[in-house]
C-alpha positions, 0 to 999 in steps of 0.5 A: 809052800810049807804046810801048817800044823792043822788047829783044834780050838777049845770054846765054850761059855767061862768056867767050863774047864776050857783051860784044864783041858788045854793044860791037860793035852798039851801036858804042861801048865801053860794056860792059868786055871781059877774057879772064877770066870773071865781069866783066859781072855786072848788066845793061848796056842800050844802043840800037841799030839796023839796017835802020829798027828801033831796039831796046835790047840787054842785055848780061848776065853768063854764066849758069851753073846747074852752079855755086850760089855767091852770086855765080853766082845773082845774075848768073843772077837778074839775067839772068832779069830780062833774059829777061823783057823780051826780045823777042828771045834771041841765046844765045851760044857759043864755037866753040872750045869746043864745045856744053859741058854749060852750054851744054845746061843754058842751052838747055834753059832758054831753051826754057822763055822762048818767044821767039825765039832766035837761037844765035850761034856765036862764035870762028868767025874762020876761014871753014874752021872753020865746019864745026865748027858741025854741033853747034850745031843739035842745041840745037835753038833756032832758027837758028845764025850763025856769028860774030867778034864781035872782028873783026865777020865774021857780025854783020851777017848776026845783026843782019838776023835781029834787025831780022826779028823785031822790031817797028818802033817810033818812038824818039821815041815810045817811052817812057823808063825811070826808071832809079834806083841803090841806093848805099851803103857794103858791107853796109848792106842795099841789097839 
């Protein structure tokens, strides 16, 4: 049996910088990037690597559990799935805002997937801002990098983190994924 690529998964509530930093470690544009929220609503996989490890990173929608529309529960099914083949979390959020409500809810939910979890503080553009942060170490998840995502400051420094915990898989080794789509007209049961 060949081995998998181990899987870090980005998660965190809309509009944190979720995409940017997919975008960024996998060093191409692959995952679409807007100022509003709900633009990334499935899974987008794409390898990567630092420092000798190869892994696959999983862009996924914000997650929001304050919200029960249809819409919000498939992106948050949809992340569950990501969740689930994860071997490492990076949970994201936005300095700017602060620790939100959602951000609460979404920790304490990760708490429950027991793996590794790295929480990434986005926004964090100005080095003076930083002591903002204070905050973030009360989710009590694991250890907090600051980053911009947008300009790269801190990425760096995540991506150390990553390649620690994750395991050295050869790529030519590791098995690859039959990927099928479902396509057809709205609503023709492709669900």
């Amino acid at each position: 049996m060949k081995a998998r690529l181990p899987v870090v998964v980005i998660v965190g509530r809309p509009n944190v910088g979720k995409s940017t930093l997919f975008n960024r470690v996998v060093g191409r544009r692959v995952a679409v990037v807007e100022d509003s929220p709900g633009i990334t609503r499935d899974r987008l996989y794409a390898e990567a690597q630092w420092g000798g490890k190869h892994f696959v990173v999983v862009d996924t929608g914000g997650i929001l559990f304050s919200e029960d529309d249809p819409l919000t529960e498939q992106i948050r099914v949809q992340a569950e799935v990501a969740l689930a083949e994860a071997d490492v979390v990076v949970f994201m959020a936005d300095l700017t805002a602060g620790v939100t409500p959602d951000d609460w809810d979404l920790a304490e939910h990760l708490r429950r997937v027991k793996k590794p979890i790295l929480v990434v503080v986005n926004k964090t553009d100005n080095p003076q801002r930083e002591q903002l942060m204070g905050e973030f170490f009360a989710l009590g998840l694991g250890d907090v990098f600051p980053i911009s995502s947008l300009h790269g400051r801190g990425v760096a420094e995540v991506l150390d983190a990553v390649a620690e915990r994750v395991p050295k898989v050869d790529p030519e080794a590791a098995e690859e994924d039959i990927r099928v789509a479902i396509v057809g007209r709205p609503n023709v049961g492709k669900s």
